[in-house]
C-alpha positions as CSV (number, residue, x, y, z in Angstrom):
1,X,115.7,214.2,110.1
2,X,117.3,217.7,110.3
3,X,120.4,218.3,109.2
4,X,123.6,217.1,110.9
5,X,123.6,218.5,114.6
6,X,127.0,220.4,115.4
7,X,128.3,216.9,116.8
8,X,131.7,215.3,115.9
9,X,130.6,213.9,112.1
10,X,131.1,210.4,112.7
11,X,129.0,210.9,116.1
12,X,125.3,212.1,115.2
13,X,123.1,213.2,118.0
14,X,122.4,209.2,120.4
15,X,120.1,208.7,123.2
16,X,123.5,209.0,125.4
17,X,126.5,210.8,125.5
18,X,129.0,208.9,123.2
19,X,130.1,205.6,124.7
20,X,132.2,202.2,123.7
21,X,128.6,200.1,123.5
22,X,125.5,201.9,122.0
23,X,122.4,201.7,124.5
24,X,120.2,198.6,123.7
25,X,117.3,200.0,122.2
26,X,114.4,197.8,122.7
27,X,112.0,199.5,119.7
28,X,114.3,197.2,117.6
29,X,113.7,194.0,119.7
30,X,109.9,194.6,118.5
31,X,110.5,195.9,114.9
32,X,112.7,192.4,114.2
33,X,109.6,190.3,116.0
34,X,106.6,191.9,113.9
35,X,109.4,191.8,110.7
36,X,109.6,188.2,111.4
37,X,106.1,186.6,112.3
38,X,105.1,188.5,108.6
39,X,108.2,186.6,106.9
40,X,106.3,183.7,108.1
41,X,103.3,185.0,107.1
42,X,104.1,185.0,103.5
43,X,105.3,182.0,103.3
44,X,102.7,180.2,104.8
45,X,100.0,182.3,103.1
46,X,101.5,182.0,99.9
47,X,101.7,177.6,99.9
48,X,98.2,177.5,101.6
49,X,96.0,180.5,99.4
50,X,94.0,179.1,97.1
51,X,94.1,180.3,94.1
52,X,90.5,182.3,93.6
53,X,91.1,183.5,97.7
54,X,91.1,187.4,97.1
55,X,91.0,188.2,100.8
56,X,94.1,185.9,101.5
57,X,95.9,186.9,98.6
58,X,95.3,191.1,99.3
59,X,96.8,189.6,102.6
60,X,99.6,188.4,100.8
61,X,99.9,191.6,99.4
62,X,99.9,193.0,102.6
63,X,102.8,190.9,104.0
64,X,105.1,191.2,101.0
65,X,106.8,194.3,102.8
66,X,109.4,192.4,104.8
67,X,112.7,192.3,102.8
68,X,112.7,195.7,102.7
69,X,111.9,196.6,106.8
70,X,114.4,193.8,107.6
71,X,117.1,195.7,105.4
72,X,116.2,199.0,106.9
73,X,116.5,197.5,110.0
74,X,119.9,195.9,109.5
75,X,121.4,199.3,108.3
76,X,120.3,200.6,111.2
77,X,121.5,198.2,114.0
78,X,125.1,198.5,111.9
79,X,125.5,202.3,111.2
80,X,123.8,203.2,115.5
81,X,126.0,200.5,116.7
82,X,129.0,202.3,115.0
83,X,127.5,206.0,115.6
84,X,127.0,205.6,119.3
85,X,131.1,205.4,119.8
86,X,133.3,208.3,120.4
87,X,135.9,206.7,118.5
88,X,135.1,203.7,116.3
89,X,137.2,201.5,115.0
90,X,137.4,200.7,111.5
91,X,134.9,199.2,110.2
92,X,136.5,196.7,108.4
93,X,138.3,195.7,111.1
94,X,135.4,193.5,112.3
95,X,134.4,192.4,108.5
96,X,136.1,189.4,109.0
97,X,133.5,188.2,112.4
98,X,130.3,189.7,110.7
99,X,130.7,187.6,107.7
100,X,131.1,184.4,110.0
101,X,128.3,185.2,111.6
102,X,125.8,185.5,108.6
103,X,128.1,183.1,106.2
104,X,128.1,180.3,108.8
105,X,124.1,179.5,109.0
106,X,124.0,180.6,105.7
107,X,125.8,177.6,104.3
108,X,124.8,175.3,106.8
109,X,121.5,175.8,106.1
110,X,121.7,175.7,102.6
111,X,123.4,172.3,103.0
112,X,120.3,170.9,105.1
113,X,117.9,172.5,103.0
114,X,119.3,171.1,99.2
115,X,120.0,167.8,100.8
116,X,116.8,167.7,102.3
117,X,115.2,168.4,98.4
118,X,117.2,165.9,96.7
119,X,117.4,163.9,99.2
120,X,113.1,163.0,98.0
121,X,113.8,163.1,95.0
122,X,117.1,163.1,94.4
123,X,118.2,163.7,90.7
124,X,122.2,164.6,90.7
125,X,125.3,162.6,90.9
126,X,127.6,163.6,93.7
127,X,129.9,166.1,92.0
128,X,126.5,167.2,90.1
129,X,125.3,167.8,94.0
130,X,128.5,169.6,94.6
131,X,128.4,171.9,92.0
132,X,124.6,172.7,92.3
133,X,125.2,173.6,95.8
134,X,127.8,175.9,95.2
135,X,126.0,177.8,92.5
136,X,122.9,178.2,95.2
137,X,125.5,179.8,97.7
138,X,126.6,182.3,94.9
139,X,123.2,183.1,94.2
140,X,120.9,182.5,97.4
141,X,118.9,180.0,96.0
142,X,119.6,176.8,98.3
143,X,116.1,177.8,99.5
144,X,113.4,180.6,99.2
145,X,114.3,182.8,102.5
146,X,118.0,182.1,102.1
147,X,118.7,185.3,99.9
148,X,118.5,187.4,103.4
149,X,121.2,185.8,104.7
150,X,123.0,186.2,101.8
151,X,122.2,190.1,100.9
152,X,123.1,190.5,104.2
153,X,126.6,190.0,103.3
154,X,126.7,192.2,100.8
155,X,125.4,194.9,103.5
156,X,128.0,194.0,105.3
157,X,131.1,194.2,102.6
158,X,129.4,197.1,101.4
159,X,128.6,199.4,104.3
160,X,131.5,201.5,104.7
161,X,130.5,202.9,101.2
162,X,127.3,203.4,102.5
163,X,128.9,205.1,105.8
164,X,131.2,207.4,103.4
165,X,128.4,209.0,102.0
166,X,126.1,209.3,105.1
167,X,129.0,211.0,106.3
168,X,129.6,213.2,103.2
169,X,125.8,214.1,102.6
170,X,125.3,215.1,106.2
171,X,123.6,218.2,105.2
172,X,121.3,216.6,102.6
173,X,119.7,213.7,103.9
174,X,116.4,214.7,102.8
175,X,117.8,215.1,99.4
176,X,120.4,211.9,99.5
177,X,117.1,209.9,100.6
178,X,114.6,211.1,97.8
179,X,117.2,210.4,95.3
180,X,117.2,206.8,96.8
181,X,113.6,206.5,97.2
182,X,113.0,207.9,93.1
183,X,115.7,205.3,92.6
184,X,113.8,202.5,93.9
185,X,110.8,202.9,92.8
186,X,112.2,203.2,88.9
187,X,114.4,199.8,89.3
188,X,111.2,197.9,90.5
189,X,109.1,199.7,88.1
190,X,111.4,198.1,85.7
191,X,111.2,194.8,88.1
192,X,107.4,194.9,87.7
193,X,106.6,196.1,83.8
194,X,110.1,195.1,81.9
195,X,111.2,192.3,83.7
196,X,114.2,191.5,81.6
197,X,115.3,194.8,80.6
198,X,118.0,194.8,83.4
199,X,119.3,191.6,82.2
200,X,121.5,189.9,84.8
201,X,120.1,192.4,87.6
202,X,116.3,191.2,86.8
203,X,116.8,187.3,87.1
204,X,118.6,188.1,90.1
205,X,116.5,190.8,91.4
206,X,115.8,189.8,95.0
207,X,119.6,188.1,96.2
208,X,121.2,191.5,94.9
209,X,121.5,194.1,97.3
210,X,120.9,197.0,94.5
211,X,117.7,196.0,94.9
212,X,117.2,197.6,98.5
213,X,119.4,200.3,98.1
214,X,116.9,203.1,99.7
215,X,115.9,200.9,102.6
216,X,119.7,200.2,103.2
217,X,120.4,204.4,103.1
218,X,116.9,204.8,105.2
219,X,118.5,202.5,108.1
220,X,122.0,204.4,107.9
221,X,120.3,207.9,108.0
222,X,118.1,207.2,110.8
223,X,121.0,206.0,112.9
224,X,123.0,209.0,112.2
225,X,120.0,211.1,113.3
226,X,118.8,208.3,116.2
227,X,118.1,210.5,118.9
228,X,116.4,212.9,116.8
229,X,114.5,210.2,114.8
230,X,112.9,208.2,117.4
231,X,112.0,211.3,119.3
232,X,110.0,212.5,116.4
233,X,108.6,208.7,116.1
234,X,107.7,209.1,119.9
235,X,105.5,212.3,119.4
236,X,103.8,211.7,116.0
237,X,102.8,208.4,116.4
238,X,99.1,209.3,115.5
239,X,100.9,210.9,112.3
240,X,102.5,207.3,111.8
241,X,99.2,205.8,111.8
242,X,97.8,207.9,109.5
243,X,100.5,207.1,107.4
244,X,100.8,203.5,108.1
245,X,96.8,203.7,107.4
246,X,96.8,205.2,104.2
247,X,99.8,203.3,102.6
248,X,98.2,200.0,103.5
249,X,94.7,201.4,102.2
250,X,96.6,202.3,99.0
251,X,98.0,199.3,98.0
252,X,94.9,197.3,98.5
253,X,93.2,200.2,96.1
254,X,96.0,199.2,93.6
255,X,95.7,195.4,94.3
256,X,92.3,195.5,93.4
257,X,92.8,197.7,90.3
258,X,95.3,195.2,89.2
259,X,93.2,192.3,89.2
260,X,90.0,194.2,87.6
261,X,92.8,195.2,84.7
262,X,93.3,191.6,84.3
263,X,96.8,191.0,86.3
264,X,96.8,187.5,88.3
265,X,95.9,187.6,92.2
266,X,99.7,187.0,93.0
267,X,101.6,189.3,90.5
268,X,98.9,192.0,92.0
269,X,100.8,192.1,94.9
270,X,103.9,190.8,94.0
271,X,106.8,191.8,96.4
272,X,109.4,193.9,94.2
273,X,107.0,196.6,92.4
274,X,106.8,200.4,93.2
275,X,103.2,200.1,95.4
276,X,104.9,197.7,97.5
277,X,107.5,200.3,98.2
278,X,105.7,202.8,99.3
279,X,104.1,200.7,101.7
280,X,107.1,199.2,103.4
281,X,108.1,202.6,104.6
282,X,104.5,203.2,106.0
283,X,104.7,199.7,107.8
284,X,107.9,200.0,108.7
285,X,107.6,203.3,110.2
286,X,104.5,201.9,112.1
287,X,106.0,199.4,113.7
288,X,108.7,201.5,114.8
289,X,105.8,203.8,116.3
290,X,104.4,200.4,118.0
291,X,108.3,199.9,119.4
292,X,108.7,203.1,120.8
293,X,105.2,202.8,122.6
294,X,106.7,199.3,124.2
295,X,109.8,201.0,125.1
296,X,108.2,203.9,127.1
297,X,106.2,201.1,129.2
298,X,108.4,198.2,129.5
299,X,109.0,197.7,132.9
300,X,113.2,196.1,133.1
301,X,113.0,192.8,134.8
302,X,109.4,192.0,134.0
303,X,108.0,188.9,132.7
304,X,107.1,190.4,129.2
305,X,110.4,192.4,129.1
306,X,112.3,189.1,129.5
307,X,109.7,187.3,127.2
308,X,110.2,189.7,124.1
309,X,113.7,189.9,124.5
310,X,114.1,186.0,124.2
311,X,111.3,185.9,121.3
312,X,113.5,188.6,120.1
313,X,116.5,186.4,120.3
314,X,115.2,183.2,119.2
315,X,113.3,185.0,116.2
316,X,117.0,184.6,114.0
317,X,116.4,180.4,114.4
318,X,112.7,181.0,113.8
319,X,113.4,182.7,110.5
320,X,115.8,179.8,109.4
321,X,114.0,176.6,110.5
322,X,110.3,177.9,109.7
323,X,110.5,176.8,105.9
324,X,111.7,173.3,106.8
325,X,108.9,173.1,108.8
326,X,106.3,174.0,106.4
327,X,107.7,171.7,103.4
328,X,107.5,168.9,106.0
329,X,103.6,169.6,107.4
330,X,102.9,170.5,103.9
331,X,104.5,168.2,100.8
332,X,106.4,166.0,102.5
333,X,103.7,164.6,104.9
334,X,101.4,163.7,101.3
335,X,98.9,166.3,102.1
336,X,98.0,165.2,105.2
337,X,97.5,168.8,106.8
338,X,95.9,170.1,103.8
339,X,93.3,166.9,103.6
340,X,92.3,167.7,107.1
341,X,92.3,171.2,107.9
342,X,89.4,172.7,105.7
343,X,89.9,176.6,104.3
344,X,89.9,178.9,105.5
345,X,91.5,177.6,108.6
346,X,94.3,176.1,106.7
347,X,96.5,179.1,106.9
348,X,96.2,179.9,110.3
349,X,96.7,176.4,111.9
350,X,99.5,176.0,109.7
351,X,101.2,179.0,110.7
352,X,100.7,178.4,114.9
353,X,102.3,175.1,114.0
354,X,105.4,176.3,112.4
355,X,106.0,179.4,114.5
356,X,106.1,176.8,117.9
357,X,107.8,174.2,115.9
358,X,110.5,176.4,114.7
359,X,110.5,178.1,118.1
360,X,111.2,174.8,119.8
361,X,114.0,174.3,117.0
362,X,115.3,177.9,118.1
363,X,115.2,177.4,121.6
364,X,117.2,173.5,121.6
365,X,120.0,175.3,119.0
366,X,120.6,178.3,121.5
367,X,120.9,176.6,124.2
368,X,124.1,173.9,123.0
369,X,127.4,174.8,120.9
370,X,125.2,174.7,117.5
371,X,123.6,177.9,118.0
372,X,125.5,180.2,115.8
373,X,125.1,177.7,112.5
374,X,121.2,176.9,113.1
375,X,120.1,179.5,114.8
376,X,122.2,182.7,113.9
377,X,123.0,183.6,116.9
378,X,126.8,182.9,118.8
379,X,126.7,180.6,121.6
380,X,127.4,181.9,125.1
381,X,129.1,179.3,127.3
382,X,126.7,179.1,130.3
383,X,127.7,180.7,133.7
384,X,126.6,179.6,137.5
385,X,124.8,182.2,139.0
386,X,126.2,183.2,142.9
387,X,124.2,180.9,144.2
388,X,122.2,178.8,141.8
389,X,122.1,176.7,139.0
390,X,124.0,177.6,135.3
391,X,122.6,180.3,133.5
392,X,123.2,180.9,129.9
393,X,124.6,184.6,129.1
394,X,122.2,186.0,126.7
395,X,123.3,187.4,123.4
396,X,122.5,191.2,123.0
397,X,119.9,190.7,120.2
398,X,119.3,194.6,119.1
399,X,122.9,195.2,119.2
400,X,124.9,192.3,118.2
């Protein structure tokens, strides 16, 4: 990313000329699928690894990446959605509908998901309940995965600050984004080796959004340079590789000098620690490569191209149902799964299960007026085609 071409400053170089709707950019359709399938990776690695399983728990390692990507990747779906317009509008002007979008699932399901705990065991009187809830919405905890939701808001209220100085550093990007990067690799240093040396921040290290502060500037640069940045992506992919390669070789090297030093299988690879850093931009930068090599052959119309945008789409629903559907196959159901589905199989079968389990969940929630609060995306009444049954109007899922 060069500096700032001789544009307008609040319209970087785009794939287009400016316009009043950025182009859909289908790399992102498959950056959010491969971010998503490994959120459900971890999760269903991390309640089915035993606990002596090296391999699975260097996968673990592995898969631990995804907060970060799916940060990047919502910086940059805000900051090229805003970019790509000759003359946007404020951005707080549409604060107000991007927080109902993220804060409505967001609550909803951390209603179903604290009932759903206490309703097995239930332990609270009803204003106990009440207040328990509401301290899980302040902090992200009604469940593991809701803290995405909930940063995301913060990203949200947050990014015209982030915009301001995108805008004001336009010359220093490289330097702006190795200040970040230094930045982020000292907080979770401190994350990883002084745990509660940051006080407040530590306990709350993953629902705060000071925890992702690179990855959120990495999205916004990249939009501001868009046109220039995927171009480079396009012709270095074997560069991305290489780089994908050696990140993801380098953190199992420090996964396994962890654990010969002593440090337990999961804290090796834990998710907020400098290694793991360092890899996410390697990952993430790969699977931007593999986007950009879908892009170049997707043929518009096509059965794939209709099927990744809808896995695309219905990946939002996936994210949010996917943990209900593991607590069920896996502590609700007394075992049952686990007592018949010897290792190392257990992981696997477990995650085909919930990925078409919570698909189904996605698919039934886009389709009726319950779509935005289970499956995060907004409902589109359904329209009659000029001769033919009702069609629903799809949401635009890279540039929503």
């Amino acid at each position: 990313m060069s500096s700032a071409s001789p544009q307008t400053p609040h319209a970087p170089a785009t794939p287009s000329a400016p316009r009043s709707r950025a182009p859909r950019l289908h790399e992102i359709d498959v950056v959010r699928i491969l971010t998503f399938a490994c959120v459900i990776g971890v999760h269903t690695t991390s309640h089915t690894v035993a606990s002596t399983d090296v391999p699975l728990y260097g996968l673990l390692a592995l898969l631990h990446f995804t907060r970060q990507v799916f940060f990047a990747l919502t910086a940059f779906v805000l900051a090229y959605g805003y970019f790509a317009k000759a003359a946007p509008a404020p951005f707080l002007r549409s604060l107000p509908r991007r927080l109902l979008l993220v804060g409505v699932p967001y609550v909803t399901w951390s209603v179903i998901y604290f009932a759903a705990s206490n309703l097995r065991s239930p332990h609270y009187t009803f204003g106990e309940a009440l207040a328990a809830l509401g301290l899980h919405l302040v902090q992200g905890t009604a469940w593991y995965h809701l803290y995405f939701l909930l940063v995301t808001m913060q990203v949200y209220v947050l990014f015209p600050v982030f915009l301001w100085v995108v805008r004001k550093t336009a010359r220093f990007h490289w330097l702006l984004l190795s200040l970040a990067f230094a930045y982020q690799l000292v907080i979770t240093w401190f994350y990883r080796y002084s745990a509660h040396s940051l006080g407040f921040v530590s306990a709350h290290s993953k629902s705060l959004f000071v925890s992702y502060i690179f990855f959120i500037l990495a999205g916004t640069v990249a939009a501001y340079h868009a046109k220039e940045f995927l171009a480079w992506v396009r012709s270095h992919r074997g560069v991305v590789a290489i780089i994908t390669a050696a990140t993801g070789v380098g953190t199992l090297v420090f996964f396994g000098v962890s654990i010969a030093n002593g440090v337990s299988l999961y804290r090796a690879g834990t998710p907020l620690q400098p290694v793991i850093m360092v890899w996410a931009v390697g990952v993430g930068l790969g699977f931007l490569a593999f986007g950009t090599w879908w892009a170049d052959r997707r043929v518009e119309g096509s059965s794939l191209a209709r099927g990744v945008a809808v896995v695309s789409d219905r990946s939002f629903g996936i994210f949010l149902a996917h943990p209900m559907i593991l607590w069920l196959m896996l502590f609700v159901g007394d075992d049952w799964v686990e007592g018949h589905v010897p290792t190392p199989w257990l992981t696997l079968v477990c995650y085909v299960i919930v990925v078409l389990l919570a698909y189904g969940i996605s698919t039934v929630a886009r389709r009726t007026p319950v779509s935005l609060p289970l499956a995060w995306r907004p409902w589109r009444a359904r329209r009659r085609g000029p001769a033919g049954p009702a069609v629903a109007k799809p949401a635009d899922a890279a540039t929503a």
